[in-house]
C-alpha positions as CSV (number, residue, x, y, z in Angstrom):
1,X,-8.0,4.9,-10.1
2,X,-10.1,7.3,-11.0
3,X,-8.9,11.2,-10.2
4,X,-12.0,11.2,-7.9
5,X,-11.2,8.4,-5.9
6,X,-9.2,10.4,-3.7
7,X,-11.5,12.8,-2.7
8,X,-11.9,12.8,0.8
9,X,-13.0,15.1,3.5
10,X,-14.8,17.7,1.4
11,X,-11.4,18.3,-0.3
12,X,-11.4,19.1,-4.3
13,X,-10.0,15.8,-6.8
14,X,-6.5,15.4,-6.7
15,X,-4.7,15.8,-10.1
16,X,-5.6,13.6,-12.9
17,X,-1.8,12.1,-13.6
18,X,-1.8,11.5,-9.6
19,X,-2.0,7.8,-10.5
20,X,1.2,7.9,-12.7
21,X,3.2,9.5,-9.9
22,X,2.1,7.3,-7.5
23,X,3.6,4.6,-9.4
24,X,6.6,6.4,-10.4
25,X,7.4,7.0,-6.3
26,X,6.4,3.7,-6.1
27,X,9.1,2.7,-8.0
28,X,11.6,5.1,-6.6
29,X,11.2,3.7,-3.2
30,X,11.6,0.1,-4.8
31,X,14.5,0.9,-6.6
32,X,16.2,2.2,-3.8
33,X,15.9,-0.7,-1.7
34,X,12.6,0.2,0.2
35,X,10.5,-2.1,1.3
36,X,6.4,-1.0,0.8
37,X,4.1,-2.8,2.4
38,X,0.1,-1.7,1.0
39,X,-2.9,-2.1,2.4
40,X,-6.0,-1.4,-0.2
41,X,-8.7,-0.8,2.1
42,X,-12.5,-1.4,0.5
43,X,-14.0,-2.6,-2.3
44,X,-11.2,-2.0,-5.3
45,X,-12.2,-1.8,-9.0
46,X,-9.4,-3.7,-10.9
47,X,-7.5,0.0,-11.7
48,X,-7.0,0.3,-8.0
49,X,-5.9,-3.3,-7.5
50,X,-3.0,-2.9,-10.1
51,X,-2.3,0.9,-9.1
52,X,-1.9,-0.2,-5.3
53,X,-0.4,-3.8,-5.5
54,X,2.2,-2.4,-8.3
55,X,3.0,0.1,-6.1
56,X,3.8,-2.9,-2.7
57,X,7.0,-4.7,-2.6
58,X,5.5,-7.7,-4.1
59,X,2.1,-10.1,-4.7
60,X,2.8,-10.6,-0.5
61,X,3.2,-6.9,0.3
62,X,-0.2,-6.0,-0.8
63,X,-3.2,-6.8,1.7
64,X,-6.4,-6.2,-0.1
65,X,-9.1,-5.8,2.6
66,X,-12.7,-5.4,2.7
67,X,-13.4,-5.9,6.6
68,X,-12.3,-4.6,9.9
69,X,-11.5,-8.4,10.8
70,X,-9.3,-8.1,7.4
71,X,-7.6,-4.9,8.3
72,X,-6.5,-6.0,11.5
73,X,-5.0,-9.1,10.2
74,X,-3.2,-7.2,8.0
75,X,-1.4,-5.0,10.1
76,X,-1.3,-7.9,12.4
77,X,0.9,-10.0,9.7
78,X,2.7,-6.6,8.7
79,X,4.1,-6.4,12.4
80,X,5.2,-9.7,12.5
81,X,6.9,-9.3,9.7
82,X,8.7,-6.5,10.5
83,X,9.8,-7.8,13.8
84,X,11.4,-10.5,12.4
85,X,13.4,-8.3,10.0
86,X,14.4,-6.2,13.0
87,X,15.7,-9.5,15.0
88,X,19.2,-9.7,14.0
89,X,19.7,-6.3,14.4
90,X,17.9,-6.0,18.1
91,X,20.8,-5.9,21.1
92,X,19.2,-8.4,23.8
């Protein structure tokens, strides 16, 4: 993605290696067993889709939306699956 891509808020571009330490926390958190779930919210040019899907767990960590129908599923099918991880480990 583009350095000016994350401008936001009247705030100045972020740095232009940002994208390259995204993905290396990215793959920090991976390596150490975290679990990233990414939501890429809008239209995405192909350099965001690879920057923010590389950066999610996996092909079904990363929730591409272009709606507010779409983002709403999303979290929707990220809570669910989180519960589910959480069920053995709940006392009932």
């Amino acid at each position: 993605m583009a350095a000016g891509d994350y401008t936001a808020y009247g705030l100045p571009p972020a740095p232009a290696d940002l994208d390259t330490r995204t993905a290396t926390v990215c793959a920090n958190m991976k390596a150490n067993g975290i679990t990233i779930y990414v939501i890429g919210r809008g239209p995405l040019d192909a350099t965001a889709t690879a920057l923010l899907s590389g950066c999610a767990t996996d092909a079904q960590h990363f929730y591409p939306v272009t709606t507010t129908a779409g983002l709403q599923a999303a979290f929707k099918v990220i809570t669910n699956n989180f519960l589910a991880a959480q069920r053995p480990h709940m006392v009932q």
